[in-house]
PyMOL Python script that loads the backbone (N, CA, C, O; Angstrom):
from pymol import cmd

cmd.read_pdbstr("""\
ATOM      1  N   UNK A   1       0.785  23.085   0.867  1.00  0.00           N
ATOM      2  CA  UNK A   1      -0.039  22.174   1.630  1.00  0.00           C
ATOM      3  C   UNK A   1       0.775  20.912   1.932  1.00  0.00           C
ATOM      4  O   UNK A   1       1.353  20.264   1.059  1.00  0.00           O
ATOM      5  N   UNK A   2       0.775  20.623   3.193  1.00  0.00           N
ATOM      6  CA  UNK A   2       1.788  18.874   3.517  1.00  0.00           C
ATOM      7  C   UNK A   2       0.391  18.302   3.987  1.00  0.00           C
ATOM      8  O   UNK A   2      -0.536  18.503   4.771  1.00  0.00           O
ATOM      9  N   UNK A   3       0.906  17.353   2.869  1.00  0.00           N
ATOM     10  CA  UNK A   3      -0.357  16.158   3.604  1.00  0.00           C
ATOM     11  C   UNK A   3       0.199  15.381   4.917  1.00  0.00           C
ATOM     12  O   UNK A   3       1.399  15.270   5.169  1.00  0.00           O
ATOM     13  N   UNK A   4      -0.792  14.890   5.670  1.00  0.00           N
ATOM     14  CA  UNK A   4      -0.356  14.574   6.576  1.00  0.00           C
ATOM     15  C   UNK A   4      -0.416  13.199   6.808  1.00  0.00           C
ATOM     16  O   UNK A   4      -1.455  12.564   6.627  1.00  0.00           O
ATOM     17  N   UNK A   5       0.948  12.536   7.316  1.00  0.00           N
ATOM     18  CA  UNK A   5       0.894  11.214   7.274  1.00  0.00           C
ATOM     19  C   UNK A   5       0.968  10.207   8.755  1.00  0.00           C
ATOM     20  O   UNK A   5       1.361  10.489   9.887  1.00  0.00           O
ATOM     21  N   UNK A   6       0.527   9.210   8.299  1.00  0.00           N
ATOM     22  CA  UNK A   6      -0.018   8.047   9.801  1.00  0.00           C
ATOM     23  C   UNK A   6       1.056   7.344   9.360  1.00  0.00           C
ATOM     24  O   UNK A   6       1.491   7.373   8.208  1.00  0.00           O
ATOM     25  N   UNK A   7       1.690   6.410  10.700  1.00  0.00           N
ATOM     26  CA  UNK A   7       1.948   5.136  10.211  1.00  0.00           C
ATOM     27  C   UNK A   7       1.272   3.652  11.113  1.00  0.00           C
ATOM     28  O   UNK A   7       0.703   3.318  12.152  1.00  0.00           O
ATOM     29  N   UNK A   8       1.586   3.361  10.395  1.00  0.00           N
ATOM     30  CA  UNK A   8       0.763   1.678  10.852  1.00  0.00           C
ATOM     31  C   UNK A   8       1.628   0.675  11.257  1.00  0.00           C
ATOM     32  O   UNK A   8       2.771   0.913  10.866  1.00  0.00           O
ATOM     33  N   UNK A   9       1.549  -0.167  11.772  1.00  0.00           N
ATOM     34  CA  UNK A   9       1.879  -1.322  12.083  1.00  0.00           C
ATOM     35  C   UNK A   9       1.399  -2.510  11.246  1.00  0.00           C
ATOM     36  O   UNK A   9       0.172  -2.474  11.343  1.00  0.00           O
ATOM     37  N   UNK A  10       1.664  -3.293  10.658  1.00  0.00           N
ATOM     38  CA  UNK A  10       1.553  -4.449  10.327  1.00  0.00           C
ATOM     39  C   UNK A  10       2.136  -5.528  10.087  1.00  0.00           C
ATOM     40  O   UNK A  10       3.352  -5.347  10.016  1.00  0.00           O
ATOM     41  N   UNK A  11       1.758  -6.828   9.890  1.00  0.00           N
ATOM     42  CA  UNK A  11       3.069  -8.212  10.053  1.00  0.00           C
ATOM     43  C   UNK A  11       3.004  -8.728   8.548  1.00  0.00           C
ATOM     44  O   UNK A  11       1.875  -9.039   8.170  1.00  0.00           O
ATOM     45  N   UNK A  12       3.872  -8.843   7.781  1.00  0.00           N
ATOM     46  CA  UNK A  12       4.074  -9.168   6.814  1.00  0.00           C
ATOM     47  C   UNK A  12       5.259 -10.433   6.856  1.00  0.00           C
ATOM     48  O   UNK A  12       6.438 -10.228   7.144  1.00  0.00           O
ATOM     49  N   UNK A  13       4.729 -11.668   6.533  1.00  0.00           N
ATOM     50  CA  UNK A  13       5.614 -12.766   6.154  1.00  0.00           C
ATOM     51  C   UNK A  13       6.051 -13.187   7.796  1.00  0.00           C
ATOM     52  O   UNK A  13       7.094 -13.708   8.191  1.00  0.00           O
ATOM     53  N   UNK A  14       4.947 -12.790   8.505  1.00  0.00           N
ATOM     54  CA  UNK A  14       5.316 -12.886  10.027  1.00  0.00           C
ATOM     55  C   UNK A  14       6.230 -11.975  11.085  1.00  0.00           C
ATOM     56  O   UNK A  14       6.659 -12.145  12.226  1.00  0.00           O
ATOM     57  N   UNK A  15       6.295 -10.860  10.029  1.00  0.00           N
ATOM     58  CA  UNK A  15       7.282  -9.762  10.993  1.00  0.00           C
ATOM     59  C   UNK A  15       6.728  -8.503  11.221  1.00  0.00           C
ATOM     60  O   UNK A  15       6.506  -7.815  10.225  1.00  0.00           O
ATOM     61  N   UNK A  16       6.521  -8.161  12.065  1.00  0.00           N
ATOM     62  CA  UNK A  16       5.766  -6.825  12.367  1.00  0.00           C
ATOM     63  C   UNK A  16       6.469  -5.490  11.749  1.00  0.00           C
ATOM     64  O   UNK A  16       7.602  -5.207  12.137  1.00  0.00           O
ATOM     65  N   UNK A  17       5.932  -4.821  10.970  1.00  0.00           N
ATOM     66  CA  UNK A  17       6.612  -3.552  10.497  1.00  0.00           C
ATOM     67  C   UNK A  17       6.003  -2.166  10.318  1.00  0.00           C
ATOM     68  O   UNK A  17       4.801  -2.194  10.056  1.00  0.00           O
ATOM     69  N   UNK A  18       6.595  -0.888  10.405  1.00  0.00           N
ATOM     70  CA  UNK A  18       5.534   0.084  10.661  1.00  0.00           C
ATOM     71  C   UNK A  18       5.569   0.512   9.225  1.00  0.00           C
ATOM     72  O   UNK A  18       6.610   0.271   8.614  1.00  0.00           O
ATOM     73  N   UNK A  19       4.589   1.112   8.593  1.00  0.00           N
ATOM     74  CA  UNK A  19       4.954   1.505   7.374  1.00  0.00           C
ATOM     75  C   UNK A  19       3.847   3.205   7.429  1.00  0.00           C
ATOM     76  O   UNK A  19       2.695   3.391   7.819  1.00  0.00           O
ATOM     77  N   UNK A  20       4.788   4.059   6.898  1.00  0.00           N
ATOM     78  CA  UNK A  20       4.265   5.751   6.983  1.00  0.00           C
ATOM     79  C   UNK A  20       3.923   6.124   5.831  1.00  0.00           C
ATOM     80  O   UNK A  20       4.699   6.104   4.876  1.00  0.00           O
ATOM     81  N   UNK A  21       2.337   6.635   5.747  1.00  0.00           N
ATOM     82  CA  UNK A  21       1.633   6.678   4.492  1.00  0.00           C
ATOM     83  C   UNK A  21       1.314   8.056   4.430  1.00  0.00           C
ATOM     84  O   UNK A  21       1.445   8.529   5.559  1.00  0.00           O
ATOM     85  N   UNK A  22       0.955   8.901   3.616  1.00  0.00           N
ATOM     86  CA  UNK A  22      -0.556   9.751   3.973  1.00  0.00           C
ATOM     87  C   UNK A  22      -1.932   9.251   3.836  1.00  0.00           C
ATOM     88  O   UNK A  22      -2.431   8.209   3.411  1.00  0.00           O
ATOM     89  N   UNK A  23      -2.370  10.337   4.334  1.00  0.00           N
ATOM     90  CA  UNK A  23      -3.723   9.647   4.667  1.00  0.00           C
ATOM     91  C   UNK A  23      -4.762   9.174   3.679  1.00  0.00           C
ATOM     92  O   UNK A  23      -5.743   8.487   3.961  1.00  0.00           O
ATOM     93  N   UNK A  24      -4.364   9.711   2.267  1.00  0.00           N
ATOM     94  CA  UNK A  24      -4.819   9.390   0.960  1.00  0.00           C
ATOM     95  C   UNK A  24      -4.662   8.325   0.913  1.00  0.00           C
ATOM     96  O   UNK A  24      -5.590   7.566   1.193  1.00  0.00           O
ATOM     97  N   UNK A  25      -3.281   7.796   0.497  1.00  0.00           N
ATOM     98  CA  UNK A  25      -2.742   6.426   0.123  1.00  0.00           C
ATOM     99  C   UNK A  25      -3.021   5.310   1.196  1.00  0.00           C
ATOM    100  O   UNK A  25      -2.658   4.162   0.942  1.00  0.00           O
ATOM    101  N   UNK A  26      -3.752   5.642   2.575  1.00  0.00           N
ATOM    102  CA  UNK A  26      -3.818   4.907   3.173  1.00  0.00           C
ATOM    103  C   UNK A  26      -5.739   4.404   2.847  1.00  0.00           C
ATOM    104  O   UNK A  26      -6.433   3.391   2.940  1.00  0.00           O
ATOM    105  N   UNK A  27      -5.905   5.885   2.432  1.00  0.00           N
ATOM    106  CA  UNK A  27      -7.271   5.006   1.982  1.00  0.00           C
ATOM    107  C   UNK A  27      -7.960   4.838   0.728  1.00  0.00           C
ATOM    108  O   UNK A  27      -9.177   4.755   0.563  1.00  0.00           O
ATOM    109  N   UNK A  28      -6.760   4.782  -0.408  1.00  0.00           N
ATOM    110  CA  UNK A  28      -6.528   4.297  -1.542  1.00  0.00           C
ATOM    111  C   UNK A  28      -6.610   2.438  -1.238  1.00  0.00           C
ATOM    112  O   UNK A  28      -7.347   1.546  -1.658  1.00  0.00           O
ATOM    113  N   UNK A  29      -5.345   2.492  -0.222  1.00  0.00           N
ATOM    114  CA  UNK A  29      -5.122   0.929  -0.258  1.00  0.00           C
ATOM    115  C   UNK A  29      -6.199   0.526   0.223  1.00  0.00           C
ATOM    116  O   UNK A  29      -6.523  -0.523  -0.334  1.00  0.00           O
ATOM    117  N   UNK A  30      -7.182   0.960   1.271  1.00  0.00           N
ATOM    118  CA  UNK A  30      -8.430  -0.040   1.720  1.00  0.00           C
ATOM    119  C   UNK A  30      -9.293  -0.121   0.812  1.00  0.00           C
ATOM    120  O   UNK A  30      -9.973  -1.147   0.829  1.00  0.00           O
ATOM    121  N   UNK A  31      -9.546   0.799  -0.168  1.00  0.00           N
ATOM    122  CA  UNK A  31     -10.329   1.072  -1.354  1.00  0.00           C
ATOM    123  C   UNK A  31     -10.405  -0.543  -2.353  1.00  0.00           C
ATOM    124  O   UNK A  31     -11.251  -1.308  -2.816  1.00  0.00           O
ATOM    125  N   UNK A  32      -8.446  -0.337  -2.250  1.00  0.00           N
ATOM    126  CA  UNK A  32      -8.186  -1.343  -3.394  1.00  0.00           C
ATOM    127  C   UNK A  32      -8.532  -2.908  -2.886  1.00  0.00           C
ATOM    128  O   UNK A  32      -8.587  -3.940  -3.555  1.00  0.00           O
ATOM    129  N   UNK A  33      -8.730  -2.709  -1.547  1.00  0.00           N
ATOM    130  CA  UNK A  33      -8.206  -4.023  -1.021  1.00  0.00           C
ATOM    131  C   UNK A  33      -9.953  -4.505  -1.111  1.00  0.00           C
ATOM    132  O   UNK A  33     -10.428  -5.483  -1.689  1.00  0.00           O
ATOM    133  N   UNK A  34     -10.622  -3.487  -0.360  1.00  0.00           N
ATOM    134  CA  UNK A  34     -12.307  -3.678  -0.320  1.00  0.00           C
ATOM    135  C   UNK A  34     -12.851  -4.133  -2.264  1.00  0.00           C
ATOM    136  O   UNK A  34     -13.845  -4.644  -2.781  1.00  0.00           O
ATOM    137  N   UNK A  35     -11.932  -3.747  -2.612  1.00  0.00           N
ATOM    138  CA  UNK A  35     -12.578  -3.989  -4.178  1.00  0.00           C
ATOM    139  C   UNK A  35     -12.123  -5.223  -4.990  1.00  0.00           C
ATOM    140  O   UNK A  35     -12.659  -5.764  -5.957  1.00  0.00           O
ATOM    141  N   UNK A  36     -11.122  -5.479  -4.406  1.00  0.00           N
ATOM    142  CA  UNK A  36     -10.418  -7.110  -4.242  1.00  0.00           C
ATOM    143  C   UNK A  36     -10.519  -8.233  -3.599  1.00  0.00           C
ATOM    144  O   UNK A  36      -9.974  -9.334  -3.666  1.00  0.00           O
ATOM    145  N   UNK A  37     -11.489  -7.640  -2.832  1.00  0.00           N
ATOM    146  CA  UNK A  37     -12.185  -8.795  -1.226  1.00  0.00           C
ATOM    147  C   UNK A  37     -10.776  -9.549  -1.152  1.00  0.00           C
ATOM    148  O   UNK A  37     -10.680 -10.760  -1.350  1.00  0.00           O
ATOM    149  N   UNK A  38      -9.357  -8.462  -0.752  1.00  0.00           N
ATOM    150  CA  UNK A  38      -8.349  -9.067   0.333  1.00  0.00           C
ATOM    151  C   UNK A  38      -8.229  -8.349   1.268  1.00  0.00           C
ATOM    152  O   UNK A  38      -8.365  -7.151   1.019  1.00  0.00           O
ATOM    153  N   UNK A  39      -7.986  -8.672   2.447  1.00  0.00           N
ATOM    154  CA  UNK A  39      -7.638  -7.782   3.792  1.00  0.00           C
ATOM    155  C   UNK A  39      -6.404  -7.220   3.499  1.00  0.00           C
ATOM    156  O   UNK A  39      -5.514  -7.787   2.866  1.00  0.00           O
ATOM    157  N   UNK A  40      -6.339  -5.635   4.158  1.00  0.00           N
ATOM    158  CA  UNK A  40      -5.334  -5.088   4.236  1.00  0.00           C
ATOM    159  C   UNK A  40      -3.826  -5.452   3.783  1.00  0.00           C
ATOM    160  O   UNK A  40      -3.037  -5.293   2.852  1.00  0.00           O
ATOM    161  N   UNK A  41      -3.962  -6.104   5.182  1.00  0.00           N
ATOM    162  CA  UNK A  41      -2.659  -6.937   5.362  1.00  0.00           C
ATOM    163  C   UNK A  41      -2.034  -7.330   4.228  1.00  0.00           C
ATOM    164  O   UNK A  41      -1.023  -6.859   3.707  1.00  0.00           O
ATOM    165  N   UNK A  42      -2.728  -8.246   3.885  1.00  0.00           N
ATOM    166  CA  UNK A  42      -2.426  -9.313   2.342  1.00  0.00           C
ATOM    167  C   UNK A  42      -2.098  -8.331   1.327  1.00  0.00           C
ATOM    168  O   UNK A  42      -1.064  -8.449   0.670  1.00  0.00           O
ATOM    169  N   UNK A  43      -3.163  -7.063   1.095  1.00  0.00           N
ATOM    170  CA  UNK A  43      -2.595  -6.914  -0.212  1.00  0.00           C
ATOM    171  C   UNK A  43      -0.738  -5.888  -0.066  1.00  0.00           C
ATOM    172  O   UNK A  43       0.202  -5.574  -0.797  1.00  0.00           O
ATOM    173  N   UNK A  44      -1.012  -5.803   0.836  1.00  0.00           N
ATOM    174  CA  UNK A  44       0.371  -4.205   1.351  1.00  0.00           C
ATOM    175  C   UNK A  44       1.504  -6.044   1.163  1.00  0.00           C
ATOM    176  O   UNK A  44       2.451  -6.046   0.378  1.00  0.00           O
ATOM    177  N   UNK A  45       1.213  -7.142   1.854  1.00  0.00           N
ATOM    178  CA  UNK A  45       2.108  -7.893   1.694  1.00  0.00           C
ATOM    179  C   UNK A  45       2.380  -8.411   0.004  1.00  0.00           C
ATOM    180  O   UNK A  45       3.547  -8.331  -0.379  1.00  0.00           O
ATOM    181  N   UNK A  46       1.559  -8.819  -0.776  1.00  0.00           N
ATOM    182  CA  UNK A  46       1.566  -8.872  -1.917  1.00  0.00           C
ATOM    183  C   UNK A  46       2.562  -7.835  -2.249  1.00  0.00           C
ATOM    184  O   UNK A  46       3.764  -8.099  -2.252  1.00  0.00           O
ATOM    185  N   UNK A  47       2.023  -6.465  -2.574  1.00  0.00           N
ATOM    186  CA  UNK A  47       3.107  -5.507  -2.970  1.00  0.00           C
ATOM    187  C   UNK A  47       4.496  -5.534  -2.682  1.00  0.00           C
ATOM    188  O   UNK A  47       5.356  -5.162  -3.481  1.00  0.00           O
ATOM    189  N   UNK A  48       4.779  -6.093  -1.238  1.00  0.00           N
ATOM    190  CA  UNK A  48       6.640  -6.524  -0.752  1.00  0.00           C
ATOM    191  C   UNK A  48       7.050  -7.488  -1.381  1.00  0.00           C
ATOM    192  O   UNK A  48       8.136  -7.359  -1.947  1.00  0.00           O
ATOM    193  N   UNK A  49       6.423  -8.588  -1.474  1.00  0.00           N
ATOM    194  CA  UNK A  49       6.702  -9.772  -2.263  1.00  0.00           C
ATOM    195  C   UNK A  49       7.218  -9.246  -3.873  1.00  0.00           C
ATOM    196  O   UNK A  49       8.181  -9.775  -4.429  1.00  0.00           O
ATOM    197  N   UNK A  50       6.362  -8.060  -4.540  1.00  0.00           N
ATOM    198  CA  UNK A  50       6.874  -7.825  -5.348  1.00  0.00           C
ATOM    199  C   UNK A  50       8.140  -8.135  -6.283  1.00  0.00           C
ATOM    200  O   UNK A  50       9.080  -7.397  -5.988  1.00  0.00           O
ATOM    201  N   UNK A  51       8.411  -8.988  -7.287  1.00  0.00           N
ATOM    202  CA  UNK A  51       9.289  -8.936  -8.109  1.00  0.00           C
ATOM    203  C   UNK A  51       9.890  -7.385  -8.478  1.00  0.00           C
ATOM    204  O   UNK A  51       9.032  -6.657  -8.976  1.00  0.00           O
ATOM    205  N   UNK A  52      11.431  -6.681  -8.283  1.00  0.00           N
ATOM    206  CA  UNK A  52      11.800  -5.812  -8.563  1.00  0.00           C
ATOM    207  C   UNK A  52      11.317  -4.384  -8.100  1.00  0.00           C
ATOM    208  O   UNK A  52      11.687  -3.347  -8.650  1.00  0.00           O
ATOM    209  N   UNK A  53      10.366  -4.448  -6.925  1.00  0.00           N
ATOM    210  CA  UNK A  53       9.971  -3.571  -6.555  1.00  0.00           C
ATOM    211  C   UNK A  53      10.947  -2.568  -5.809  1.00  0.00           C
ATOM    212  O   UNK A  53      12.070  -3.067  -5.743  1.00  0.00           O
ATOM    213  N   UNK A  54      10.877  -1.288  -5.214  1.00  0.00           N
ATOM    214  CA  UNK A  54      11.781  -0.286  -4.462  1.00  0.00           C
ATOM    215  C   UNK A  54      11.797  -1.078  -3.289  1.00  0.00           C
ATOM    216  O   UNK A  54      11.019  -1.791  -2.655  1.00  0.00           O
ATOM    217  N   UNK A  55      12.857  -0.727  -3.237  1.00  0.00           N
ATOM    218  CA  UNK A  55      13.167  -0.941  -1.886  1.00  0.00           C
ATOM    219  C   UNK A  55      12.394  -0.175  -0.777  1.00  0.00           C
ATOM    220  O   UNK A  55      11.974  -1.007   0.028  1.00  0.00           O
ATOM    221  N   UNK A  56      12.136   0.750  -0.519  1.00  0.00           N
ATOM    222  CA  UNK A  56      11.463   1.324   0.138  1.00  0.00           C
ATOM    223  C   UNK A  56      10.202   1.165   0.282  1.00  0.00           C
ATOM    224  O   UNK A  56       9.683   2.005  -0.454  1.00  0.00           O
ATOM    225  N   UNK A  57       8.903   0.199   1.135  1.00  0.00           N
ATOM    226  CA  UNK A  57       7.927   0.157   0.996  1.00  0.00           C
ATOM    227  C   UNK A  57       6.656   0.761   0.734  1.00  0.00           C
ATOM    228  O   UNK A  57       5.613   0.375   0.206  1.00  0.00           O
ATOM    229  N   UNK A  58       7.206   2.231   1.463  1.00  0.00           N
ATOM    230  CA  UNK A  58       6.063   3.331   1.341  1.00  0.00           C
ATOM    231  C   UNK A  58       6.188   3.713   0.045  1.00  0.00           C
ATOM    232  O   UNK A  58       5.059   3.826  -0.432  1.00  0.00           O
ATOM    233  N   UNK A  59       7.031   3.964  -0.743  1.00  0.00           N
ATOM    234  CA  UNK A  59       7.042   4.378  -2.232  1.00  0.00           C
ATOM    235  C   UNK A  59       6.692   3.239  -2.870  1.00  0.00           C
ATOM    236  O   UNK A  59       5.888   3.389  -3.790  1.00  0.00           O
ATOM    237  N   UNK A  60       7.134   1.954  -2.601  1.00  0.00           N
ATOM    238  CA  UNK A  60       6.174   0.874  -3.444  1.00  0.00           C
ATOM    239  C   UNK A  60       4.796   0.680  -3.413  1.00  0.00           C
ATOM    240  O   UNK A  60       4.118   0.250  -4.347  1.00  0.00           O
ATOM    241  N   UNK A  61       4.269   1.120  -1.934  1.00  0.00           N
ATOM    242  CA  UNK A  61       2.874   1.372  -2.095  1.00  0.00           C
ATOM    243  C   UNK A  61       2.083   2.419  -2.822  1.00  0.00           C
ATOM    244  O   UNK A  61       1.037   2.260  -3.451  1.00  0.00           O
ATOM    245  N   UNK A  62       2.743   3.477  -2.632  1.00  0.00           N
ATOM    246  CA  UNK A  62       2.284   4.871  -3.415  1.00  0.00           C
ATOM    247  C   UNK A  62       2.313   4.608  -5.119  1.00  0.00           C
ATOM    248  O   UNK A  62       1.509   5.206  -5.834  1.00  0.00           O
ATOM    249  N   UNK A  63       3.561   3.426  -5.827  1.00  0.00           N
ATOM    250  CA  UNK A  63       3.441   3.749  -6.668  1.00  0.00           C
ATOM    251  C   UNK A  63       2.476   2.418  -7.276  1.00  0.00           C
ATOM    252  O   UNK A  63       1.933   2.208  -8.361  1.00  0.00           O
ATOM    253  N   UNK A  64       2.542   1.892  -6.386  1.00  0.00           N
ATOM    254  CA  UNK A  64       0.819   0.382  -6.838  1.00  0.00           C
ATOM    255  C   UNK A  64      -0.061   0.928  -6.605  1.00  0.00           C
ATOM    256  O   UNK A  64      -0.895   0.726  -7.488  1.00  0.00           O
ATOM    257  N   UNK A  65      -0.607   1.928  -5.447  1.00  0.00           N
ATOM    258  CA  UNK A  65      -1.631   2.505  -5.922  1.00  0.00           C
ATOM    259  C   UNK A  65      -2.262   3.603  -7.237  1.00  0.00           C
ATOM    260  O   UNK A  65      -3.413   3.619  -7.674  1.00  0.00           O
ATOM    261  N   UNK A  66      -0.939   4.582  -7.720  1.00  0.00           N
ATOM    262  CA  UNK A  66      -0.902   4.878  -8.773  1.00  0.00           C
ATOM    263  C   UNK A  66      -1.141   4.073 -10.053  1.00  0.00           C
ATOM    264  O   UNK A  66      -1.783   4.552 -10.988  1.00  0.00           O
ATOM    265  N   UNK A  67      -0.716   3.073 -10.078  1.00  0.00           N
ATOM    266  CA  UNK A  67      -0.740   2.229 -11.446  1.00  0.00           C
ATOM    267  C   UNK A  67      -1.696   1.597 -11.754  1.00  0.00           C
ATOM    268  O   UNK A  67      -1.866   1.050 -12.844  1.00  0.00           O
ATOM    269  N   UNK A  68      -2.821   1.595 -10.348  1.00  0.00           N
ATOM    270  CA  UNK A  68      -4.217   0.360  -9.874  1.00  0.00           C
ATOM    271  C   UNK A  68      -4.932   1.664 -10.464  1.00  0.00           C
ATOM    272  O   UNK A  68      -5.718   1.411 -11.377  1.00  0.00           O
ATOM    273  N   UNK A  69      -4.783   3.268 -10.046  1.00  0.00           N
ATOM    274  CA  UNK A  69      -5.996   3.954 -10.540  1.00  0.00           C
ATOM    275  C   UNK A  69      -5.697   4.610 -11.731  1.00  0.00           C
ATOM    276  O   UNK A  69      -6.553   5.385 -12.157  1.00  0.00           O
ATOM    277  N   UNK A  70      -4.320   4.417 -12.568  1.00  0.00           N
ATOM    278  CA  UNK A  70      -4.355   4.690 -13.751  1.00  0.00           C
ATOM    279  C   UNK A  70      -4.877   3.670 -14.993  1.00  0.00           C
ATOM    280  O   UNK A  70      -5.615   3.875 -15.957  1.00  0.00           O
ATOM    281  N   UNK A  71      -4.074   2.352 -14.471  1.00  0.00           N
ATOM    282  CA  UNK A  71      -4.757   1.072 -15.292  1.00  0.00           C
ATOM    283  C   UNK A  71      -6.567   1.346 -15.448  1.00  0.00           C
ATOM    284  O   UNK A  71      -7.140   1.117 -16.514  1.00  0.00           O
ATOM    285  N   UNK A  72      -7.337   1.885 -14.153  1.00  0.00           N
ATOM    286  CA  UNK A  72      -8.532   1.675 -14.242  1.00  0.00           C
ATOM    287  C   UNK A  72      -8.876   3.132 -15.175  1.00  0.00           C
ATOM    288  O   UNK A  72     -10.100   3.185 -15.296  1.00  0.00           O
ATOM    289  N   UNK A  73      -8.445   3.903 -15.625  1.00  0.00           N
ATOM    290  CA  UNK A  73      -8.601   5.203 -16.019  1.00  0.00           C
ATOM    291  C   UNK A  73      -8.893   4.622 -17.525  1.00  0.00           C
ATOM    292  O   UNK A  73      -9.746   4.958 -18.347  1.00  0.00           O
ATOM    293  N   UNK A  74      -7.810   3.573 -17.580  1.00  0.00           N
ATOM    294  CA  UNK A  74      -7.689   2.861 -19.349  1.00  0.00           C
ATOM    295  C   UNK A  74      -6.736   3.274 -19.841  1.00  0.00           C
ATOM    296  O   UNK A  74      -6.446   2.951 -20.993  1.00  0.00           O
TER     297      UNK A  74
END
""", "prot")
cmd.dss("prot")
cmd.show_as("cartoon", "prot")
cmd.util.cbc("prot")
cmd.orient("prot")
């Protein structure tokens, strides 16, 4: 099975960038963001800002959303 992935556009720190998700992780992050009362935007930017994070954004997102629904697991 390949999940199938979107990418988006968004401006982070004022620069427009596309970032390629699947469609899970894309609505993981609105999940997280709706449950954080931050917009999109903000929190995917939060995650870049990241101290020591990958370089690669889409894997830094995949793996903050992992850690947001394991932390909540306990």
């Amino acid at each position: 099975m390949t999940a199938k992935k979107l990418k988006r556009s968004v401006t982070l720190s004022g620069h427009r960038t596309s970032i390629s998700l699947e469609t899970e992780f894309w609505r993981a992050l609105a999940e997280i963001a709706a449950e954080t009362k931050r917009p999109l935007a903000r929190l995917i930017d939060e995650v870049d800002k990241r101290e020591g994070r990958d370089k690669n954004l889409s894997s830094a997102l995949r793996v903050f959303v992992l850690a947001h629904y394991r932390a909540k697991r306990g």
